[in-house]
mmCIF file of the N, C-alpha and C atoms, coordinates in Angstrom:
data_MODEL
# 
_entry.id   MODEL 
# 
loop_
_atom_site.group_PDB 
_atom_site.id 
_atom_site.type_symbol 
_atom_site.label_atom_id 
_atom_site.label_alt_id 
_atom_site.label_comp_id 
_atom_site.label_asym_id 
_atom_site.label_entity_id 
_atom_site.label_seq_id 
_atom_site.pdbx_PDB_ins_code 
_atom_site.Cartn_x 
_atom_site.Cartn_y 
_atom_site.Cartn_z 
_atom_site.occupancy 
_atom_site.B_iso_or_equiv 
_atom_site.pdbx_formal_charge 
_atom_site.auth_seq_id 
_atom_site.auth_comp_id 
_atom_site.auth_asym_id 
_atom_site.auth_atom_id 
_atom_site.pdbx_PDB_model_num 
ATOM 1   N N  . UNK A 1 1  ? -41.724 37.948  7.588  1.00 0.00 ? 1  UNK A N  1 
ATOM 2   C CA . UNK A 1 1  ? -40.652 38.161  6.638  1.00 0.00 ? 1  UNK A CA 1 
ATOM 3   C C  . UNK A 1 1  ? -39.299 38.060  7.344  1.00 0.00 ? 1  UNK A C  1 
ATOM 4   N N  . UNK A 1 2  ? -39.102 38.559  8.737  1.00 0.00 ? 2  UNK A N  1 
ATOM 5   C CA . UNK A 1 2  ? -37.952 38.839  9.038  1.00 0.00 ? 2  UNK A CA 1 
ATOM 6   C C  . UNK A 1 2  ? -37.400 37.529  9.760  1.00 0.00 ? 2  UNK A C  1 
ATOM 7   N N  . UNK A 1 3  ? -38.499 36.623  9.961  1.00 0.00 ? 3  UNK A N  1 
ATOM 8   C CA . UNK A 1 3  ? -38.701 35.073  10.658 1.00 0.00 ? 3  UNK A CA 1 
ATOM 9   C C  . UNK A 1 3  ? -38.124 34.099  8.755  1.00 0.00 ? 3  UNK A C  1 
ATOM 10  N N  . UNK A 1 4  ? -38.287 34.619  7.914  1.00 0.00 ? 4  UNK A N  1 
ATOM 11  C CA . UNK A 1 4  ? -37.941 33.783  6.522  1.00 0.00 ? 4  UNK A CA 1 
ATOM 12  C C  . UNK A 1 4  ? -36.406 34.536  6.104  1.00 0.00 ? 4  UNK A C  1 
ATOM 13  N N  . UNK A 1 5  ? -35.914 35.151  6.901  1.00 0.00 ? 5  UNK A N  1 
ATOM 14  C CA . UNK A 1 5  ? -34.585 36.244  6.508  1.00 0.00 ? 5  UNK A CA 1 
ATOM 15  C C  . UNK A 1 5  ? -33.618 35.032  7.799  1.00 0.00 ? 5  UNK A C  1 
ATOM 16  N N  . UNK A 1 6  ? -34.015 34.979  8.408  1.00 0.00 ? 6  UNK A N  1 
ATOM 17  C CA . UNK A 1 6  ? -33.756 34.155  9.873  1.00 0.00 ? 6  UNK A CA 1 
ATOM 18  C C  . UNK A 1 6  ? -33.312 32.526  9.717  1.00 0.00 ? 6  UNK A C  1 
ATOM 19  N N  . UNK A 1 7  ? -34.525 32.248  9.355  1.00 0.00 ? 7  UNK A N  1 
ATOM 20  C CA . UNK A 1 7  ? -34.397 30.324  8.940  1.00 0.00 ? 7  UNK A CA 1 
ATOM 21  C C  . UNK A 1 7  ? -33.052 30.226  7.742  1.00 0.00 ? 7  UNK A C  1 
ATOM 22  N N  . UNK A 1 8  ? -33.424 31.408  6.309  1.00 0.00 ? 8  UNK A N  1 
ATOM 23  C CA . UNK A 1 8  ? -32.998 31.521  5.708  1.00 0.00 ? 8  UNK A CA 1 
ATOM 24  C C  . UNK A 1 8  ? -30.868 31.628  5.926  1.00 0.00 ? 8  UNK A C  1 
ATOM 25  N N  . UNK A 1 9  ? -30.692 32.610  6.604  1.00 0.00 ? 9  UNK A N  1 
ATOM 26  C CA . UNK A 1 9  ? -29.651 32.709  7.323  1.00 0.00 ? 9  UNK A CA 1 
ATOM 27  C C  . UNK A 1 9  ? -28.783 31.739  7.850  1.00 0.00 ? 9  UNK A C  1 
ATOM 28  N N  . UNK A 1 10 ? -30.077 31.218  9.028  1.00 0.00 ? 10 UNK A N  1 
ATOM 29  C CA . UNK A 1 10 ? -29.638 29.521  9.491  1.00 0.00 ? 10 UNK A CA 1 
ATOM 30  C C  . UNK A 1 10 ? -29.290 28.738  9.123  1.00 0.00 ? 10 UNK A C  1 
ATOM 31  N N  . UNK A 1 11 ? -30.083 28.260  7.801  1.00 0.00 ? 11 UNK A N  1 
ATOM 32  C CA . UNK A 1 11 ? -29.892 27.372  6.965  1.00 0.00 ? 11 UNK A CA 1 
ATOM 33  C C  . UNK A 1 11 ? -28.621 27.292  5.998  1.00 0.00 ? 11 UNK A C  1 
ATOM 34  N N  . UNK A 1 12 ? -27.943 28.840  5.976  1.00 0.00 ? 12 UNK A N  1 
ATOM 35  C CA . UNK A 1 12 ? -27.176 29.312  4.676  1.00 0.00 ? 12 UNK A CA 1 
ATOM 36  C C  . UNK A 1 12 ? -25.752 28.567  5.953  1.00 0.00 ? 12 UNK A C  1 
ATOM 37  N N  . UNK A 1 13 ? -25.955 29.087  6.987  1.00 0.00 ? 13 UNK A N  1 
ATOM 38  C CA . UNK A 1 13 ? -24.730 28.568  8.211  1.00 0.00 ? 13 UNK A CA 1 
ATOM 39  C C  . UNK A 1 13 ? -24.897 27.103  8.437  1.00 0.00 ? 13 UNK A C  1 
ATOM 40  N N  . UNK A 1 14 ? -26.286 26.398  8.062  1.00 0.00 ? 14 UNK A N  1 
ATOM 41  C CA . UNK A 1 14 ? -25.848 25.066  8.932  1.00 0.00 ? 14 UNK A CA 1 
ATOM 42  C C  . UNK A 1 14 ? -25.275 24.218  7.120  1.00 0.00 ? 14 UNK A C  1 
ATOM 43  N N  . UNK A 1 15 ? -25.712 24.729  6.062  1.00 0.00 ? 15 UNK A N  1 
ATOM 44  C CA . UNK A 1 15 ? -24.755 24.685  4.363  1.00 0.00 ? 15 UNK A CA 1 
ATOM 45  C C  . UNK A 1 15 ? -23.001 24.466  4.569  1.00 0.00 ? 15 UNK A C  1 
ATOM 46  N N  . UNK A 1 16 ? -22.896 25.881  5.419  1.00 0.00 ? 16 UNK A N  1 
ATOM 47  C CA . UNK A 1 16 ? -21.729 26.280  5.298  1.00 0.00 ? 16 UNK A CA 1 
ATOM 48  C C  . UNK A 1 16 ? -20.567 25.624  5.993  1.00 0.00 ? 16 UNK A C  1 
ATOM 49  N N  . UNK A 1 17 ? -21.527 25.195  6.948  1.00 0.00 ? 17 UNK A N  1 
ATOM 50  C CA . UNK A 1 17 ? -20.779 23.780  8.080  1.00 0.00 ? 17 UNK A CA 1 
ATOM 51  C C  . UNK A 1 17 ? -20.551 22.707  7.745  1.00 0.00 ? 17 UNK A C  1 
ATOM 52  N N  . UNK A 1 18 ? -21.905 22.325  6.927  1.00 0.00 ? 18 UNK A N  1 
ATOM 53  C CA . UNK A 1 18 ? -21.442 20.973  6.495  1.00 0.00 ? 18 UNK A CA 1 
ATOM 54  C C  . UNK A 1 18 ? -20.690 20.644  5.019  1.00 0.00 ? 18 UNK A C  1 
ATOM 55  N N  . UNK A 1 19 ? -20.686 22.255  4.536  1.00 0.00 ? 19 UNK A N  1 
ATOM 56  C CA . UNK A 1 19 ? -19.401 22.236  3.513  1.00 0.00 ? 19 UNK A CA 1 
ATOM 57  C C  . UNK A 1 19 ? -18.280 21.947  4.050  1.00 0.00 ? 19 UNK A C  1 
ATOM 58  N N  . UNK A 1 20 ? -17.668 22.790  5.303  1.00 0.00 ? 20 UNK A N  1 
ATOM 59  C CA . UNK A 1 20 ? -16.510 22.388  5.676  1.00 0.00 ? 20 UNK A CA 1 
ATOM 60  C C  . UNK A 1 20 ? -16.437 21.292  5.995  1.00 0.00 ? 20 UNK A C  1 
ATOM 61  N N  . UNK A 1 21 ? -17.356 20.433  6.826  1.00 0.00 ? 21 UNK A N  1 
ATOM 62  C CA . UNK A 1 21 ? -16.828 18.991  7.592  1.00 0.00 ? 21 UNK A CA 1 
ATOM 63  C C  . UNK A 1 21 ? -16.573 18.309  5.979  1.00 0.00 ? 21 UNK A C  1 
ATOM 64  N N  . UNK A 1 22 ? -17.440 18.641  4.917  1.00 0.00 ? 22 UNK A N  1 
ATOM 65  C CA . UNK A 1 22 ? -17.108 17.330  3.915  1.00 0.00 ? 22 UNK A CA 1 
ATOM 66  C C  . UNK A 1 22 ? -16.322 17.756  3.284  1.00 0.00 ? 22 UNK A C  1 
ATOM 67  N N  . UNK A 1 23 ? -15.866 18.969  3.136  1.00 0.00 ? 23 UNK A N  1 
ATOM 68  C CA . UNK A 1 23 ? -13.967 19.159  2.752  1.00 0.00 ? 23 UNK A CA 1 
ATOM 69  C C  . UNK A 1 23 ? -12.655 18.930  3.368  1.00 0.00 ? 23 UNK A C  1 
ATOM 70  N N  . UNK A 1 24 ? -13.442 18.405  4.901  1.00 0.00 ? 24 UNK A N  1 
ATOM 71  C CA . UNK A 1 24 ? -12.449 18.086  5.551  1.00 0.00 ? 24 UNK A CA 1 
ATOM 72  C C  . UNK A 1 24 ? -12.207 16.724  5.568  1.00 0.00 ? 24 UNK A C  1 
ATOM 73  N N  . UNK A 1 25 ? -13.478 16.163  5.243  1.00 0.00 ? 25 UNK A N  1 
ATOM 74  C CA . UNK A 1 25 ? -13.293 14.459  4.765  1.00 0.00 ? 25 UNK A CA 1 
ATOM 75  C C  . UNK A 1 25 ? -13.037 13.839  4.182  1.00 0.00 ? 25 UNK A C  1 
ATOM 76  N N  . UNK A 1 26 ? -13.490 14.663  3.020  1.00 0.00 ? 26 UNK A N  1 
ATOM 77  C CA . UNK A 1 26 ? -12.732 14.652  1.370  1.00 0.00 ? 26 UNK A CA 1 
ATOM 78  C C  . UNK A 1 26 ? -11.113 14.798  1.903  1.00 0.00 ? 26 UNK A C  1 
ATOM 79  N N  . UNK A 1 27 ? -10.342 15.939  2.677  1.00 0.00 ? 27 UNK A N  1 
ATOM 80  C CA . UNK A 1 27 ? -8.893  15.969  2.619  1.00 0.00 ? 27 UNK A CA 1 
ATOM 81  C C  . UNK A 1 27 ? -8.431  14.848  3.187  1.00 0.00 ? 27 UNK A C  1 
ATOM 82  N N  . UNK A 1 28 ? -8.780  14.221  4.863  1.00 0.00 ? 28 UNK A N  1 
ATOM 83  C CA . UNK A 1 28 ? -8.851  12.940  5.293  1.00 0.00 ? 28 UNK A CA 1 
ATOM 84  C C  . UNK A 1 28 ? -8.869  12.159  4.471  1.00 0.00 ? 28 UNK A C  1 
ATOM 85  N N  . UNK A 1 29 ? -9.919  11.458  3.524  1.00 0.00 ? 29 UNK A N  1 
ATOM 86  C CA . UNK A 1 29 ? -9.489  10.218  2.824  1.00 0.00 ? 29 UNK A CA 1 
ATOM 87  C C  . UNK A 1 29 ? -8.634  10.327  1.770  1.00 0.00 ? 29 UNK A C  1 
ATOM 88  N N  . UNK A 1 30 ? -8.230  11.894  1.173  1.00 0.00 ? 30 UNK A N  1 
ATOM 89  C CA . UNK A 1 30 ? -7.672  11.788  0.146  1.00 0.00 ? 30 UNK A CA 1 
ATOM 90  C C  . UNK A 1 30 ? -6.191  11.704  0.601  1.00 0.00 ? 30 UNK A C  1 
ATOM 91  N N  . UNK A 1 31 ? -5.575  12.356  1.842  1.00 0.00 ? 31 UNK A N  1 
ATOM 92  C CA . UNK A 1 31 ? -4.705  11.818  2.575  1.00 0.00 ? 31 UNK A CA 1 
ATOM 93  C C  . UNK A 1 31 ? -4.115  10.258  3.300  1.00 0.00 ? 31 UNK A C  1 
ATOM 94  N N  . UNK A 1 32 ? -5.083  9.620   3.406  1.00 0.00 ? 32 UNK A N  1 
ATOM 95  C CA . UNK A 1 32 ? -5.690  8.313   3.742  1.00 0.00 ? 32 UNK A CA 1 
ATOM 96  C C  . UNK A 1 32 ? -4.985  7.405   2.325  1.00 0.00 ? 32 UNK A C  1 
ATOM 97  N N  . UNK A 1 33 ? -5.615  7.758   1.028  1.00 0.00 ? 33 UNK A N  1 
ATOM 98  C CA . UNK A 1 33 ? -5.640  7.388   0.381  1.00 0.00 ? 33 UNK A CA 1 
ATOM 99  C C  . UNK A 1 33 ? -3.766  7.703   -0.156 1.00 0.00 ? 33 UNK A C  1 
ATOM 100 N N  . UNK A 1 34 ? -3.377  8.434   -0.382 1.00 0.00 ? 34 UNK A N  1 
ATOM 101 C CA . UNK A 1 34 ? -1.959  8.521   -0.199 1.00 0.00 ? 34 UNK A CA 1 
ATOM 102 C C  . UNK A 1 34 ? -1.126  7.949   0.292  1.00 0.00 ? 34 UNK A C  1 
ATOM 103 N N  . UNK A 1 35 ? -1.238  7.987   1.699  1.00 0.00 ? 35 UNK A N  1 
ATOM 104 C CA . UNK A 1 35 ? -0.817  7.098   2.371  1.00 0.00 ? 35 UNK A CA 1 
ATOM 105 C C  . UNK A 1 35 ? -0.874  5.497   2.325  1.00 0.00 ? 35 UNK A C  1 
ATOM 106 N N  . UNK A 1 36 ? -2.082  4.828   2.105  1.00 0.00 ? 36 UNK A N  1 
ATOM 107 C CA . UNK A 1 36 ? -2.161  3.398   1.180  1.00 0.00 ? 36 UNK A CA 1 
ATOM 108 C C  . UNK A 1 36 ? -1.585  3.692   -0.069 1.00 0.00 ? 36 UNK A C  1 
ATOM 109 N N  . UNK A 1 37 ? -1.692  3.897   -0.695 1.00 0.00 ? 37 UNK A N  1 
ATOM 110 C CA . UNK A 1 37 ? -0.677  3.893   -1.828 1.00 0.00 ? 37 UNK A CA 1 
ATOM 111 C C  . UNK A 1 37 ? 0.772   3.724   -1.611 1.00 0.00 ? 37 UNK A C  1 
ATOM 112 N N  . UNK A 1 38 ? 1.544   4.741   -0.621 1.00 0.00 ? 38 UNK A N  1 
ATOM 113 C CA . UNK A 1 38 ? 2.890   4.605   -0.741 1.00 0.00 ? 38 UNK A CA 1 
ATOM 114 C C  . UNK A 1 38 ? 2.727   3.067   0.058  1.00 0.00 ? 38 UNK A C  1 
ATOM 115 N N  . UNK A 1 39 ? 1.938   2.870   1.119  1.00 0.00 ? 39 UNK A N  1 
ATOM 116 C CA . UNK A 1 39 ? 2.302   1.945   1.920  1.00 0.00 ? 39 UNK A CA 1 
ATOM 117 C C  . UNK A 1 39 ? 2.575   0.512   0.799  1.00 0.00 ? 39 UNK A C  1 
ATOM 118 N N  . UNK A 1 40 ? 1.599   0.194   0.015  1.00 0.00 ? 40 UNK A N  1 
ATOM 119 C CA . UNK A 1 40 ? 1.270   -0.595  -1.411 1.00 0.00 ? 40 UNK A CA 1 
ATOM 120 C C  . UNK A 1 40 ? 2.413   -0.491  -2.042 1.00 0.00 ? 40 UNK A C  1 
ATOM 121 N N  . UNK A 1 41 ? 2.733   0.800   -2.362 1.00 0.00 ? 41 UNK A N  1 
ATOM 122 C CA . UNK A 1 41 ? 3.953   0.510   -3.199 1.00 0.00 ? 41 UNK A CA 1 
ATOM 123 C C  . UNK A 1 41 ? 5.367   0.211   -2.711 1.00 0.00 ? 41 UNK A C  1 
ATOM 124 N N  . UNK A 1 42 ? 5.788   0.808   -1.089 1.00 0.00 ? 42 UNK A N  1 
ATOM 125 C CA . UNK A 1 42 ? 6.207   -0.292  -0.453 1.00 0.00 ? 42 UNK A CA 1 
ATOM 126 C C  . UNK A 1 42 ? 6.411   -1.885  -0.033 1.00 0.00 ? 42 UNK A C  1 
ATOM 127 N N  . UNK A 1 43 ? 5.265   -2.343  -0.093 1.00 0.00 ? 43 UNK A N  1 
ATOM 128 C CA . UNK A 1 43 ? 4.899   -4.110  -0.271 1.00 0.00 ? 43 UNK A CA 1 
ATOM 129 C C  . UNK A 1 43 ? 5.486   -4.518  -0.693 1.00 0.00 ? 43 UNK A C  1 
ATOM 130 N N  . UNK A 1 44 ? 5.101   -3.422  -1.917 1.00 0.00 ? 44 UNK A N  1 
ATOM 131 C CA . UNK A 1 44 ? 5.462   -4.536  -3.556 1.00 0.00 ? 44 UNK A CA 1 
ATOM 132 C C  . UNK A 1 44 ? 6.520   -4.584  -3.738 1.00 0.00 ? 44 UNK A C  1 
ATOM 133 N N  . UNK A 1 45 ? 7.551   -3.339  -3.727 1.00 0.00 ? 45 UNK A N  1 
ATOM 134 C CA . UNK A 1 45 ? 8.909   -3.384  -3.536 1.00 0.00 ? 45 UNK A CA 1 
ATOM 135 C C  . UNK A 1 45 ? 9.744   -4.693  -2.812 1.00 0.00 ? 45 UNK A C  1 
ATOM 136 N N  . UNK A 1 46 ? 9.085   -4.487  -1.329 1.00 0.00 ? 46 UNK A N  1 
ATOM 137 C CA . UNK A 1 46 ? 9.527   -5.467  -0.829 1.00 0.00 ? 46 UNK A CA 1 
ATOM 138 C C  . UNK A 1 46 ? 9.437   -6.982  -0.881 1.00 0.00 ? 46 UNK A C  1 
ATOM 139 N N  . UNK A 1 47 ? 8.038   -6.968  -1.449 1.00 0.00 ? 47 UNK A N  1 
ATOM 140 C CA . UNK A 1 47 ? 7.872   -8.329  -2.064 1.00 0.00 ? 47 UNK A CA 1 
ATOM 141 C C  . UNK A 1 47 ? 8.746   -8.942  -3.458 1.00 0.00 ? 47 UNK A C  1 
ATOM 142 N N  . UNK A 1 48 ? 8.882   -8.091  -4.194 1.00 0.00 ? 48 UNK A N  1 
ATOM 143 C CA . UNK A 1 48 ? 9.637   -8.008  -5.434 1.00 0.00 ? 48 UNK A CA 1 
ATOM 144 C C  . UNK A 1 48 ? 11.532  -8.575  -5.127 1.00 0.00 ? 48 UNK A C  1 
ATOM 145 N N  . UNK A 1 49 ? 11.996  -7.851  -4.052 1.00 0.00 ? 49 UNK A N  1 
ATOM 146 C CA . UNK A 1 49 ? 12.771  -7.716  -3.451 1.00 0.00 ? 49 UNK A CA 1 
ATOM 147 C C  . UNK A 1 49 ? 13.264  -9.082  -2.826 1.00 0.00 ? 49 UNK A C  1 
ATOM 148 N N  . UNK A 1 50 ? 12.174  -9.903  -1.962 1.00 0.00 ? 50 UNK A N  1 
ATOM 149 C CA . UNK A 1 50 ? 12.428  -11.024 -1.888 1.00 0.00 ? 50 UNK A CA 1 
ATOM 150 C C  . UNK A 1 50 ? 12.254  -12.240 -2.492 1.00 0.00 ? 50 UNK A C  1 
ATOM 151 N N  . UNK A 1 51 ? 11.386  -11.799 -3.538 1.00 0.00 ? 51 UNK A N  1 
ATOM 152 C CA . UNK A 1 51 ? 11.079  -13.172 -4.895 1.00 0.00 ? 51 UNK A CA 1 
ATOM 153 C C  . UNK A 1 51 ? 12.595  -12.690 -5.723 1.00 0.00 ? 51 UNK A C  1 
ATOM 154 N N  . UNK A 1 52 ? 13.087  -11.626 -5.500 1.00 0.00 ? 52 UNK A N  1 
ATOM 155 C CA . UNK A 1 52 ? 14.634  -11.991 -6.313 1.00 0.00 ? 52 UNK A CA 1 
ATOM 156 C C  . UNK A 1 52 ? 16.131  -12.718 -4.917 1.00 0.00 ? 52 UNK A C  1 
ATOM 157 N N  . UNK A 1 53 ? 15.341  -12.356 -3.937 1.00 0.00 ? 53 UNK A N  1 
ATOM 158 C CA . UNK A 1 53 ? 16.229  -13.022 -2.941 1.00 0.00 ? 53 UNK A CA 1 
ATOM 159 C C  . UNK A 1 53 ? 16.065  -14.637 -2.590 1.00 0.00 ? 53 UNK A C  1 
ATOM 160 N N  . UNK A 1 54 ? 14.911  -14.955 -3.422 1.00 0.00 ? 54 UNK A N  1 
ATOM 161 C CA . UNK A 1 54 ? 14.482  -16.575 -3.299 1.00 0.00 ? 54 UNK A CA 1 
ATOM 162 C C  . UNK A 1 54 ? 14.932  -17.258 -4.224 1.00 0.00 ? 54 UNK A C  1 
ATOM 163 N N  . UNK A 1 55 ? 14.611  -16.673 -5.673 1.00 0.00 ? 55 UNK A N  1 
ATOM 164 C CA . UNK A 1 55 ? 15.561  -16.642 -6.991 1.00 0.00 ? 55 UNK A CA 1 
ATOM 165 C C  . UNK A 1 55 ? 16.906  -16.920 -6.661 1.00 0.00 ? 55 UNK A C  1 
ATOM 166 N N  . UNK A 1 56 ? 17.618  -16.285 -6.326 1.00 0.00 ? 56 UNK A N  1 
ATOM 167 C CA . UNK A 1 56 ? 19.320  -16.776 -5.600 1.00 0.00 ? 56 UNK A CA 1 
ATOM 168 C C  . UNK A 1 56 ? 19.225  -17.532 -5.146 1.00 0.00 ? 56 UNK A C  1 
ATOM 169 N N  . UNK A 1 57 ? 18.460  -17.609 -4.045 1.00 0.00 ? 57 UNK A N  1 
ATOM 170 C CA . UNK A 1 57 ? 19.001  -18.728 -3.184 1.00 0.00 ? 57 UNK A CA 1 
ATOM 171 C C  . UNK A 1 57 ? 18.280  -20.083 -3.570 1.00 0.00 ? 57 UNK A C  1 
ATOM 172 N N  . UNK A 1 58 ? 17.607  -20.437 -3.963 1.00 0.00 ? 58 UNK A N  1 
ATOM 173 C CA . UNK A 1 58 ? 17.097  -21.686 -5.091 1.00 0.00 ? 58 UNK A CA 1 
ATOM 174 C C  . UNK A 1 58 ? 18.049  -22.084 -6.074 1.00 0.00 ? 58 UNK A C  1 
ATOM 175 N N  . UNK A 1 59 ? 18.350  -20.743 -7.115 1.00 0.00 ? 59 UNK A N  1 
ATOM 176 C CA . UNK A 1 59 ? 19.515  -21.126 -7.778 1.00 0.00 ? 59 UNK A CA 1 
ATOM 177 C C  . UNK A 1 59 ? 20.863  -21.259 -7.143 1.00 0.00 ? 59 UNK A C  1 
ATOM 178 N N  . UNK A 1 60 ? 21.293  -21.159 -6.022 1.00 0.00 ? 60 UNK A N  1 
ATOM 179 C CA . UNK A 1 60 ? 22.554  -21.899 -5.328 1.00 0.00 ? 60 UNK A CA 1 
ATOM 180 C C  . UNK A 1 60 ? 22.087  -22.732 -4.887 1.00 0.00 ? 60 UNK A C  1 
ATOM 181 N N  . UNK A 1 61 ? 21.115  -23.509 -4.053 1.00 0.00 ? 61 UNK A N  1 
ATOM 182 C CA . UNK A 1 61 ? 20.832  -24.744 -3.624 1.00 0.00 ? 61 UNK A CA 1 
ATOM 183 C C  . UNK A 1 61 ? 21.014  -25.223 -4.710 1.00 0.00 ? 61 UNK A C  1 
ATOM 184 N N  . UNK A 1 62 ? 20.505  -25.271 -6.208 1.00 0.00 ? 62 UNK A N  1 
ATOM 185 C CA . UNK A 1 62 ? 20.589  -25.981 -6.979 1.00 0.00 ? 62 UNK A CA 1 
ATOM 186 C C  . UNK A 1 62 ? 22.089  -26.365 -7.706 1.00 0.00 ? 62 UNK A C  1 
ATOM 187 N N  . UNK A 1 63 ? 22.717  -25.305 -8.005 1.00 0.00 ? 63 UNK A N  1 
ATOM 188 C CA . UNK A 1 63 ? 24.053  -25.814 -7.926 1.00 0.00 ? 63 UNK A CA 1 
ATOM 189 C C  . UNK A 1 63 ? 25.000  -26.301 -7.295 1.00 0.00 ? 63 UNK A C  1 
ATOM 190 N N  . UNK A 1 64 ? 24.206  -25.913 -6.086 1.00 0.00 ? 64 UNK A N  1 
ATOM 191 C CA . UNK A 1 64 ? 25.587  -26.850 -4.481 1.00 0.00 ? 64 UNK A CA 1 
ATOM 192 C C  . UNK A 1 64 ? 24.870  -28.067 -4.562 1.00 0.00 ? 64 UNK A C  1 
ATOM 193 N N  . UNK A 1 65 ? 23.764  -28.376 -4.947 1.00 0.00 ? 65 UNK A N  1 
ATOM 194 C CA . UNK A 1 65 ? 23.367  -29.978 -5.108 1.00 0.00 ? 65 UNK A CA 1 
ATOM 195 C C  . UNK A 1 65 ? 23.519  -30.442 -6.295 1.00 0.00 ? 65 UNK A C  1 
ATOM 196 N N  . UNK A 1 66 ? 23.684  -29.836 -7.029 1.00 0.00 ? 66 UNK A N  1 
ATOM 197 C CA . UNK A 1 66 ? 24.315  -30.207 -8.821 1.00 0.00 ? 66 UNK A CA 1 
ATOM 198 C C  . UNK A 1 66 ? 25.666  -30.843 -8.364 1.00 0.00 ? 66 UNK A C  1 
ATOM 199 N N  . UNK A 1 67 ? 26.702  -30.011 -7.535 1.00 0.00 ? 67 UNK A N  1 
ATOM 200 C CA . UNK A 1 67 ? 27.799  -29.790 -7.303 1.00 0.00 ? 67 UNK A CA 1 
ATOM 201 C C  . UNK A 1 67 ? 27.917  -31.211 -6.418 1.00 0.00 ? 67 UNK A C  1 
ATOM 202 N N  . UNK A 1 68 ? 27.620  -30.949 -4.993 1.00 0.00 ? 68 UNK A N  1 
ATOM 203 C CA . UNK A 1 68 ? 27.278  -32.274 -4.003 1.00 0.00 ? 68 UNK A CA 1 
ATOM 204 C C  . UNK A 1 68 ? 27.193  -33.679 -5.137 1.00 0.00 ? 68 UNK A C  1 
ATOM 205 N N  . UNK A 1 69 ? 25.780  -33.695 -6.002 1.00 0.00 ? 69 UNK A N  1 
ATOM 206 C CA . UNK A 1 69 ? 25.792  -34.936 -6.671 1.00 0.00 ? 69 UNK A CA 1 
ATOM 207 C C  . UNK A 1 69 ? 27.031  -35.633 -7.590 1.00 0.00 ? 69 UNK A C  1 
ATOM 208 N N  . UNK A 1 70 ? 27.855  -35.035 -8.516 1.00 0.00 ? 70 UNK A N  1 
ATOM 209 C CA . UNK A 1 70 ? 28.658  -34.855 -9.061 1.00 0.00 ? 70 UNK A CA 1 
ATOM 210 C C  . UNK A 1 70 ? 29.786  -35.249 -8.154 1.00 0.00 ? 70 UNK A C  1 
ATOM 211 N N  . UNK A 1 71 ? 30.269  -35.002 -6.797 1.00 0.00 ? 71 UNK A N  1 
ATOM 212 C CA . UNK A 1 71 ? 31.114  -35.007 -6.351 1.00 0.00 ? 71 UNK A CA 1 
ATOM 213 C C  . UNK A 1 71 ? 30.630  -36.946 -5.518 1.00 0.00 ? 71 UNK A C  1 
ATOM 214 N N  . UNK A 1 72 ? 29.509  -36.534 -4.996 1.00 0.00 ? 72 UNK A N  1 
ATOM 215 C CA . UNK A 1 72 ? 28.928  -38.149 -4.608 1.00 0.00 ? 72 UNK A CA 1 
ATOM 216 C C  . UNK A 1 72 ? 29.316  -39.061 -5.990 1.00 0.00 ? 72 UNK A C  1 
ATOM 217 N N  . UNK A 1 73 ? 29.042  -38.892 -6.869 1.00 0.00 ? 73 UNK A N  1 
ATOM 218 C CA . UNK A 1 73 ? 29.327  -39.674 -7.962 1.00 0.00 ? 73 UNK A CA 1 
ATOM 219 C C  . UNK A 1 73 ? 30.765  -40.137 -8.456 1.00 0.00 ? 73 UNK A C  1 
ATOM 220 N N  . UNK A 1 74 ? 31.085  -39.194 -8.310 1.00 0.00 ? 74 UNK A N  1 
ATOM 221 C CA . UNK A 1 74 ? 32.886  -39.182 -8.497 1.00 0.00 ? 74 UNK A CA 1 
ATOM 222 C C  . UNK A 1 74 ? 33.511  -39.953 -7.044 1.00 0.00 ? 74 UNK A C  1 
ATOM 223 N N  . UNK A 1 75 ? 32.857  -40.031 -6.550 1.00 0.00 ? 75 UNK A N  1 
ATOM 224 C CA . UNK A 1 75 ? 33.327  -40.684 -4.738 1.00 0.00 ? 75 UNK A CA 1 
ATOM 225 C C  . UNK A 1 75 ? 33.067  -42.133 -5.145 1.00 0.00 ? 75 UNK A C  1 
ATOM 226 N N  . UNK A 1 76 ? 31.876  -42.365 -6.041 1.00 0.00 ? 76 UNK A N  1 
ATOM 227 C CA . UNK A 1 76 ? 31.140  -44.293 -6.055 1.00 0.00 ? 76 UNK A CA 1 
ATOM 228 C C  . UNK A 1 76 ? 31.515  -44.819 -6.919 1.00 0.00 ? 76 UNK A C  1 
ATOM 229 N N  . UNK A 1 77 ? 33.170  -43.546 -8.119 1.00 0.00 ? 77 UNK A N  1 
ATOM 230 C CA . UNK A 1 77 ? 32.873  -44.576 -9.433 1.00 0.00 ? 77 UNK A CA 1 
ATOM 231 C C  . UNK A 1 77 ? 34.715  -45.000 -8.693 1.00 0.00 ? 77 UNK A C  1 
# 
């Protein structure tokens, strides 16, 4: 009996251990997981950020060569 009070015991401590490690893994990835996120929503920002900085500058190439042609033209007539 006092050998089934024993295992019993053991068993309730080696429970209790591996509760903590998987609450501590659970906090790890859920931290983990936070962290990808802001990093993600960083990206995107920055990606966002430069598809409007490509936007400009496409639309001025296009008018300094609107501009350029126009002025070539006015030079040949």
């Amino acid at each position: 009996m006092i050998s089934l009070e024993q295992e019993k015991y053991a068993l309730r401590r080696k429970l209790d251990n591996l509760e903590g490690e998987y609450e501590g893994r659970v906090s790890e990835y859920q931290a983990d997981l936070t962290a990808l996120k802001k990093e993600l929503n960083d990206q995107q920002t920055t990606l966002k950020q430069y598809e409007r900085e490509k936007g400009k500058m496409v639309q001025e190439l296009m008018e300094q060569n609107h501009r350029l042609t126009t002025e070539l033209k006015q030079v040949s007539d």
